[in-house]
C-alpha positions in Angstrom: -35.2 18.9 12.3 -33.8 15.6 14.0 -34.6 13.7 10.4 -33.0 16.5 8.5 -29.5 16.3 10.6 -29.7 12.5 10.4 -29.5 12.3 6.9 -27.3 15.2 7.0 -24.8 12.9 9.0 -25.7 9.8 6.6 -24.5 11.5 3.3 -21.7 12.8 4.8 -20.6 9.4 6.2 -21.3 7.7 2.5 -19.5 10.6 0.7 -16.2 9.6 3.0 -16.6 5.8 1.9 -16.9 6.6 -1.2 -13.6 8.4 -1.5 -11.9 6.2 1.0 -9.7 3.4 -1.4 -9.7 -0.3 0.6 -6.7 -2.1 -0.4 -8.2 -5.7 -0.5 -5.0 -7.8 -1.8 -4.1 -11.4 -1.4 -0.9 -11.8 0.7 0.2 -15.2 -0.1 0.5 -13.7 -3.7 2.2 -10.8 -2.3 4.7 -13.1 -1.1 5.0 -15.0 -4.4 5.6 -11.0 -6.0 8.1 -9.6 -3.5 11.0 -11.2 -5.3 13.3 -7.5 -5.8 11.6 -6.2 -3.2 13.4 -8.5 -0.6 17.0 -7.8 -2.3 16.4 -3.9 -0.6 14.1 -4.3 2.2 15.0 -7.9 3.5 13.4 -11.1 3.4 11.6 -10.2 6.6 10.3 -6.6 5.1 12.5 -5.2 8.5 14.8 -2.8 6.4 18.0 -1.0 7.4 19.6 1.8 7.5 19.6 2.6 4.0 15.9 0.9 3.1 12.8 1.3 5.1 10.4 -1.4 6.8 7.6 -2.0 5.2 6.8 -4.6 7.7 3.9 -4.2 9.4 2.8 -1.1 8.0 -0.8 0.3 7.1 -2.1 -2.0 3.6 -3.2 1.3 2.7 -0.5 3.5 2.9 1.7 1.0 1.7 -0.7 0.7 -1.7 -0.7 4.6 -2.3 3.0 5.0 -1.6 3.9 2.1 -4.5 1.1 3.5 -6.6 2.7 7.0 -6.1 6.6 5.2 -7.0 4.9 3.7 -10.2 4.0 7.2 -11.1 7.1 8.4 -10.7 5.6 10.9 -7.8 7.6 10.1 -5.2 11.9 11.2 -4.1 14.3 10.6 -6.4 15.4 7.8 -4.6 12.3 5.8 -5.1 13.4 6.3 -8.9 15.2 3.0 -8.3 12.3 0.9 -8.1 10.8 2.3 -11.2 11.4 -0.6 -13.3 10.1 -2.8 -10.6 6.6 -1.3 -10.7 6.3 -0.6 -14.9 5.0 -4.3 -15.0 3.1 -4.5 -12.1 -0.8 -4.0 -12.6 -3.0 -2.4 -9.8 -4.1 -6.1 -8.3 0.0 -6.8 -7.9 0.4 -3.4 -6.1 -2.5 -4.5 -3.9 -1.5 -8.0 -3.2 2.3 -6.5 -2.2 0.4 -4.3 0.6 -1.3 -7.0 1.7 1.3 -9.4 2.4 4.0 -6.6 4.2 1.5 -5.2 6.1 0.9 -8.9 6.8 4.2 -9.2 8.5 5.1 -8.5 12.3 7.5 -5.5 12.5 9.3 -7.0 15.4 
């Protein structure tokens, strides 16, 4: 009974990593990318009023949330950055979360 509940708790731990996405980008090429990114959410990724951090956040979250803007999932007002993202392959998404969840959110 103990080997049958042990792989039990195996498969079910490999089945959540497999369905878990890693972002695994390269933040000095993030930085090289953020270009129109920094016009919105400042050079320092800090924001404002009208534009959020992304400073500091999750890699993760950060990667779904442009991945959902690319696909046009997300509020209207992330419509904006629609014509930042049409040129932008997965790796470039990737290497953006990387380098603002690099950055302190002071």
């Amino acid at each position: 009974m103990l080997i049958r509940s042990l792989v039990f708790v195996v498969m079910f731990v490999l089945s959540v990593a497999a369905m878990t996405t890693f972002a695994a980008g390269d933040p000095a090429r993030g930085e090289e990318l953020r270009g129109e990114c920094s016009d919105c959410h400042g050079e320092d990724g800090l924001g404002d009023e009208e534009y959020p951090r992304l400073a500091g956040k999750d890699e993760n979250y950060l990667l779904e949330q442009m991945r959902l803007i690319k696909k046009g999932e997300r509020s209207e007002k992330a419509e904006m950055m629609l014509w930042f993202f049409e040129d932008l392959e997965d790796q470039d998404l990737e290497d953006l979360a990387a380098y603002y969840a690099s950055l302190e959110a002071d």
